[in-house]
C-alpha positions as a Markdown table, in Angstrom:
| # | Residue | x | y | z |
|---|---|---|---|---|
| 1 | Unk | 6.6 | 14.6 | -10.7 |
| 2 | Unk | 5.4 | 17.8 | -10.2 |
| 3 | Unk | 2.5 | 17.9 | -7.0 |
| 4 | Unk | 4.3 | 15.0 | -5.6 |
| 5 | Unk | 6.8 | 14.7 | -2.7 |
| 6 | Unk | 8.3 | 11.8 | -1.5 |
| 7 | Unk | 7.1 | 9.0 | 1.3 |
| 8 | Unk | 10.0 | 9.4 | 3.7 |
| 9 | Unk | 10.0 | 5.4 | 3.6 |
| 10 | Unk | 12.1 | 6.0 | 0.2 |
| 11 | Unk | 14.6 | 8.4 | 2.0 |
| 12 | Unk | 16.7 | 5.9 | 3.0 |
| 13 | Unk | 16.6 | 3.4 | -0.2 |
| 14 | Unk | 17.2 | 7.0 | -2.6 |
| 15 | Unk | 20.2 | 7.7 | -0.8 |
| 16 | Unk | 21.5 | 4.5 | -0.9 |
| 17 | Unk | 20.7 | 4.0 | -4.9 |
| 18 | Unk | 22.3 | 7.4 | -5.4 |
| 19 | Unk | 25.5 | 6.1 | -3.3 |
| 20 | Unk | 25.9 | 3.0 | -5.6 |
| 21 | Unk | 25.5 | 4.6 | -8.6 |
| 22 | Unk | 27.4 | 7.2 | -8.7 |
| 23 | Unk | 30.2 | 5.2 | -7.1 |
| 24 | Unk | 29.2 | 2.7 | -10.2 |
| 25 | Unk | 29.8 | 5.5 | -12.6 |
| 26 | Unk | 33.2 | 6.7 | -10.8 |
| 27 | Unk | 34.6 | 3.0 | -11.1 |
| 28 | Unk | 33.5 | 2.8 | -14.9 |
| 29 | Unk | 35.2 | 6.2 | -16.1 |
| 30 | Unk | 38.1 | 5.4 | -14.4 |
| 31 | Unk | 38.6 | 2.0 | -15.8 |
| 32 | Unk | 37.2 | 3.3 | -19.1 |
| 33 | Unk | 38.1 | 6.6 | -19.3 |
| 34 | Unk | 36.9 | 6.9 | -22.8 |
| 35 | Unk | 33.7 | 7.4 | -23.6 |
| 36 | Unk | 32.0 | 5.4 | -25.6 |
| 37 | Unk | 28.4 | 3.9 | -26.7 |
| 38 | Unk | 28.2 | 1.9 | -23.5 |
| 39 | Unk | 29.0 | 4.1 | -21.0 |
| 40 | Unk | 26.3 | 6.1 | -22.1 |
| 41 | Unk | 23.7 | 2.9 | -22.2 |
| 42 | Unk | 24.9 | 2.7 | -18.7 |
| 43 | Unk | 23.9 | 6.1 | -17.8 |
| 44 | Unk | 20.3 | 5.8 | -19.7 |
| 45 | Unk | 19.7 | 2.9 | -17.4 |
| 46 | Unk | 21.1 | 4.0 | -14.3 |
| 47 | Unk | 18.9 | 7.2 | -15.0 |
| 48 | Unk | 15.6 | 5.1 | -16.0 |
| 49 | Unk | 15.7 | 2.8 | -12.8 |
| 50 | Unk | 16.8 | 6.2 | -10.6 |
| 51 | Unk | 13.2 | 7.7 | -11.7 |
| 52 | Unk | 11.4 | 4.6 | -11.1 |
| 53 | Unk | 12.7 | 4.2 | -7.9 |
| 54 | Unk | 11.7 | 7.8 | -6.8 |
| 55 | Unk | 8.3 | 7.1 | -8.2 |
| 56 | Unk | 7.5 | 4.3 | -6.4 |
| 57 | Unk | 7.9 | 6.4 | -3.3 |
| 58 | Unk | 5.8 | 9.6 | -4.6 |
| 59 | Unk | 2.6 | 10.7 | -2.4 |
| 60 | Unk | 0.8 | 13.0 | -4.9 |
| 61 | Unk | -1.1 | 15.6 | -4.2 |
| 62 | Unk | -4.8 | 15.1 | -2.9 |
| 63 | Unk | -7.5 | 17.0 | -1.4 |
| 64 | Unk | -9.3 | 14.7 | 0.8 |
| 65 | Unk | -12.9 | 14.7 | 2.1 |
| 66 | Unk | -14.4 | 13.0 | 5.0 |
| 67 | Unk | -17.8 | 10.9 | 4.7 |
| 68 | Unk | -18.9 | 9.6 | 7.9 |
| 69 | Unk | -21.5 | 7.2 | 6.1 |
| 70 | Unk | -18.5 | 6.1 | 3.6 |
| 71 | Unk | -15.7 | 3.2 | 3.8 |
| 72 | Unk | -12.6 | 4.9 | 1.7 |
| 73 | Unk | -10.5 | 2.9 | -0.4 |
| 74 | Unk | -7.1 | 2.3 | 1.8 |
| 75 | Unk | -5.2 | 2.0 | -1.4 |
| 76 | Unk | -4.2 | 2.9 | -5.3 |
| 77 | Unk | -4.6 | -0.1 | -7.1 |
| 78 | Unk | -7.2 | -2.5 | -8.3 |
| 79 | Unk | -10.6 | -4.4 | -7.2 |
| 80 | Unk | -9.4 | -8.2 | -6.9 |
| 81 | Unk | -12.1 | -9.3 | -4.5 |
| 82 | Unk | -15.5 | -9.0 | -3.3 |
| 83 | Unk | -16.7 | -11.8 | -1.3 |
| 84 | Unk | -18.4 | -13.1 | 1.7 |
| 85 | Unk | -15.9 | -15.1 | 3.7 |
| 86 | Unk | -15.7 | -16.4 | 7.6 |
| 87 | Unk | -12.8 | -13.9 | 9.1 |
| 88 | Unk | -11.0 | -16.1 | 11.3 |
| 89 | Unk | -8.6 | -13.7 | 13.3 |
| 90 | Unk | -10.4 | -10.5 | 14.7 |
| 91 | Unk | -14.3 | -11.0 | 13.8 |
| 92 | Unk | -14.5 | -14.5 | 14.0 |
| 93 | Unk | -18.0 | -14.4 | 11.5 |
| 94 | Unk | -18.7 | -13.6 | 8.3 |
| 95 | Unk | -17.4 | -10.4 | 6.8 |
| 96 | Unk | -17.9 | -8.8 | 3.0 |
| 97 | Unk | -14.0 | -8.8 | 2.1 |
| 98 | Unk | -12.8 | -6.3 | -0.7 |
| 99 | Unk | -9.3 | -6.5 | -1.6 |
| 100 | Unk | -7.0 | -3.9 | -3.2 |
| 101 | Unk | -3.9 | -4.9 | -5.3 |
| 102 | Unk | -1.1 | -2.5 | -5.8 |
| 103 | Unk | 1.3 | -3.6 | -8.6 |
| 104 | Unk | 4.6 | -1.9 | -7.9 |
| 105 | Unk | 3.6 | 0.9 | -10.7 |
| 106 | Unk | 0.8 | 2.7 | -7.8 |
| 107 | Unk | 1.3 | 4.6 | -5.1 |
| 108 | Unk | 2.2 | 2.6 | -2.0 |
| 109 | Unk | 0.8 | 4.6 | 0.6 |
| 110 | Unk | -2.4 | 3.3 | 2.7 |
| 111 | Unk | -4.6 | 5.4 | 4.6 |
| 112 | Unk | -7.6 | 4.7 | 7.0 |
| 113 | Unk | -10.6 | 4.1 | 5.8 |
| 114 | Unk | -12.9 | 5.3 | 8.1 |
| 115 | Unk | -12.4 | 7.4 | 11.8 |
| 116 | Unk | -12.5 | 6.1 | 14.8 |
| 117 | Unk | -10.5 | 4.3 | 17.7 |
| 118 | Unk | -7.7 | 1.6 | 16.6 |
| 119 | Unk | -8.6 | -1.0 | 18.6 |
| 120 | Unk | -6.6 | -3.8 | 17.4 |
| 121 | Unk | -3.1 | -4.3 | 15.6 |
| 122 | Unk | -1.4 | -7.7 | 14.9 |
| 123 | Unk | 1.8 | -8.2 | 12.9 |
| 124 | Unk | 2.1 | -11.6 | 11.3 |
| 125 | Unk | 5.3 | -13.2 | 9.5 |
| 126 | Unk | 4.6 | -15.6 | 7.1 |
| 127 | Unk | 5.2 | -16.6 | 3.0 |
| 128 | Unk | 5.6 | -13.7 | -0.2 |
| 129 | Unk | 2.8 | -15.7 | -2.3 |
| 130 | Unk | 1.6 | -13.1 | -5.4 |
| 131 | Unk | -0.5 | -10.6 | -3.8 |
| 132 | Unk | -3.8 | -12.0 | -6.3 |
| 133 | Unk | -3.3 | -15.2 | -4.9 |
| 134 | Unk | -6.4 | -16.1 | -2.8 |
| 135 | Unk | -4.5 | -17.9 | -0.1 |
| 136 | Unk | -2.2 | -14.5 | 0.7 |
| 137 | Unk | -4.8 | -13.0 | 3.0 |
| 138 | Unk | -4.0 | -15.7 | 4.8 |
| 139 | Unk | -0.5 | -17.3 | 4.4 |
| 140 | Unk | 1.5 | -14.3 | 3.8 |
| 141 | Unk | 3.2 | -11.7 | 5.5 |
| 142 | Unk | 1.0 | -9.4 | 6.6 |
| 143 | Unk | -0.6 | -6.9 | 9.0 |
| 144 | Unk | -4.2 | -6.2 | 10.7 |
| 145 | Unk | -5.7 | -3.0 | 12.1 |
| 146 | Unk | -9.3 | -2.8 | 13.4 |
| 147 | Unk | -10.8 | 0.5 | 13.8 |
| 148 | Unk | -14.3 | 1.3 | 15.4 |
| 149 | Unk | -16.4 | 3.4 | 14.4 |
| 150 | Unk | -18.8 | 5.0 | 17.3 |
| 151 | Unk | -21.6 | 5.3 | 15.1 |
| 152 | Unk | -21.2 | 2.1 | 13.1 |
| 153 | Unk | -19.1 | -0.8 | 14.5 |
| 154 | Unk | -15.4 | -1.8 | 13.9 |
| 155 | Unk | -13.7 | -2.6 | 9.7 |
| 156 | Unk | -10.6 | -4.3 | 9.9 |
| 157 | Unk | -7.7 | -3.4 | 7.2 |
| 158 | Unk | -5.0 | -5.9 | 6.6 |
| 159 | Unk | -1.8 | -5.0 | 5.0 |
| 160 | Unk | -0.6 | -8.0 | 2.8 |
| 161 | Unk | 2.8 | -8.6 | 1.5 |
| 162 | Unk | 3.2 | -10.1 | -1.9 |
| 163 | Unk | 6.0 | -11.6 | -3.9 |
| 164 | Unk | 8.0 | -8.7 | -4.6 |
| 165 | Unk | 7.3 | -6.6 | -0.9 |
| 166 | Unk | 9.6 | -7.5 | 2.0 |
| 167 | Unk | 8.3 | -4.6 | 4.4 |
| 168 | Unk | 5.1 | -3.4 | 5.7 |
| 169 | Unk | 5.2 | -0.5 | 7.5 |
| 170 | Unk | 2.2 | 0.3 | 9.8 |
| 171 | Unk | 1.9 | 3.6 | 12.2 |
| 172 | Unk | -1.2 | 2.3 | 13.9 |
| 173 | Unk | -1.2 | 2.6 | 17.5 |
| 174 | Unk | -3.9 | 0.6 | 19.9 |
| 175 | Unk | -6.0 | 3.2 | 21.2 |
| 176 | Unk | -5.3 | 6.0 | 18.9 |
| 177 | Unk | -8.1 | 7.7 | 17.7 |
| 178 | Unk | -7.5 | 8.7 | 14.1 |
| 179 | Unk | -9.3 | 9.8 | 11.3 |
| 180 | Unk | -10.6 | 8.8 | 7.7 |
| 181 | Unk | -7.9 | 9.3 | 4.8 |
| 182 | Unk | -4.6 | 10.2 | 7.2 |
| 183 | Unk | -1.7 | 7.4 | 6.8 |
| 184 | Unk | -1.7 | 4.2 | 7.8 |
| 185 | Unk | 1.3 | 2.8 | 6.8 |
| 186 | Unk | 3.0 | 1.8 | 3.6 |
| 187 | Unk | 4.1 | -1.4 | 2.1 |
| 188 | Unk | 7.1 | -1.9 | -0.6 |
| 189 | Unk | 7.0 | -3.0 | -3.7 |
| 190 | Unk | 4.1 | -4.8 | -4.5 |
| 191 | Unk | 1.3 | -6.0 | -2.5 |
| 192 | Unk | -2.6 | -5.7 | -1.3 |
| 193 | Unk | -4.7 | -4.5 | 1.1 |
| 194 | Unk | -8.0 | -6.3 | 2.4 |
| 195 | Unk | -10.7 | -5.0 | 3.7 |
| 196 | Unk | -13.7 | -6.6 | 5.9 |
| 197 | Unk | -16.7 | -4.9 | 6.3 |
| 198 | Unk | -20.2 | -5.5 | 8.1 |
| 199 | Unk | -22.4 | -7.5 | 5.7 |
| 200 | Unk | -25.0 | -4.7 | 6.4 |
| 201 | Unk | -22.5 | -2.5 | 4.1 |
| 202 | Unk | -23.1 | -1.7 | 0.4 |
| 203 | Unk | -20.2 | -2.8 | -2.2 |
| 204 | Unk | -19.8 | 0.5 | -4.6 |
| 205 | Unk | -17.1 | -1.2 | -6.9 |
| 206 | Unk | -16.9 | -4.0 | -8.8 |
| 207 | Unk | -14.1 | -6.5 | -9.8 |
| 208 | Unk | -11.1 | -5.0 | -11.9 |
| 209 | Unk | -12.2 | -1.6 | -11.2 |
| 210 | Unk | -9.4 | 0.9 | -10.7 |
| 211 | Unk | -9.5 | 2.7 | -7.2 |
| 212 | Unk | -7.5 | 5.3 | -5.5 |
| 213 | Unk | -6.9 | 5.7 | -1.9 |
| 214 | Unk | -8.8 | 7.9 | 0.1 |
| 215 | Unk | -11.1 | 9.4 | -3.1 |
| 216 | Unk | -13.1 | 5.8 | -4.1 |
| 217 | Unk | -16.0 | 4.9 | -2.0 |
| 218 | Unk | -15.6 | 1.1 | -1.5 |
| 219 | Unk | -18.9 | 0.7 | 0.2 |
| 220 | Unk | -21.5 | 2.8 | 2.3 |
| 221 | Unk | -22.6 | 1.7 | 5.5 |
């Protein structure tokens, strides 16, 4: 994974995996001192879900540019929506929503998609539907930021858990100004991102279309 570090979300679930399974390992060769094809199935496994487990928490390396006129994607992952719908929590009208789903193979990391001032965050608890499913914008766990933009009005950014994701992590603060592409949080394991955007904006992706966060322009204002 070279030109990747690690989310320090994953700092303390890699320590812990690395406890267990070396202590797994210890408790094996001393039951079963011998070695034989097993003990080195175990270790291919072991070895196999160590990587994946470091992967999921990589942040690779990106150079990141700032369009003022631009809505960045918030997310890895793909295009599973792009509708008009009635938002019912922040805007209270209708909004052009784009969704992003992250399968537990992308990066997990979300960033802002535009600058501005944060001025609105909500944490809701709720059900661990599959992130695809329509009704997990609105029935799952999840979490909303709204950021204004001086120069063209507020986009809200929802963080949604899905079946597999148990935590979302959000660093958004109301009132802090931040800026297009640095982090907004991270969710584990599986999950999607919403976005919902003035109906004056224009979509620049389509359905199924594979995006990555802070480099795709989801739509221009």
């Amino acid at each position: 994974m070279a030109g990747m570090r690690i989310h320090k979300e994953g700092y303390k679930i890699i320590l812990g995996t690395s406890f267990i399974f070396l202590l797994l390992v210890l408790v094996v060769n001393l039951v079963f001192p011998v070695q034989t094809i097993f003990h080195y199935l175990l270790y291919l496994t072991l070895a196999v879900f160590y990587f994946l487990v470091l992967r999921f928490f990589r942040i690779p390396a990106r150079s990141f540019q700032t369009h003022p006129d631009v809505i960045l994607c918030p997310a890895d992952g793909t295009i599973v929506a792009i509708e008009e719908v009635e938002e019912p929590e922040y805007f209270k009208d209708r909004r052009i929503q784009v969704s992003v789903f992250m399968s537990p193979n992308n990066v997990h990391v979300n960033l802002y998609p535009i600058s501005g001032k944060i001025v609105y965050t909500n944490y809701w608890p709720g059900s661990f539907l599959v992130a695809w499913h329509p009704k997990s914008s609105t029935e799952n766990e999840r979490n909303t930021v709204v950021v204004e933009n001086s120069q063209y009005g507020p986009v809200l950014v929802r963080q949604i858990a899905g079946a597999l994701a148990r935590r979302i992590v959000c660093y958004s603060k109301t009132n802090e100004k931040i800026q297009q592409g640095y982090e907004l949080g991270f969710i584990k394991f599986g999950s999607r991102v919403d976005l919902y955007l003035p109906l004056t904006a224009t979509v620049e992706v389509k359905l199924e279309q594979k995006v990555k966060g802070g480099i795709t322009h989801i739509a221009r204002f």
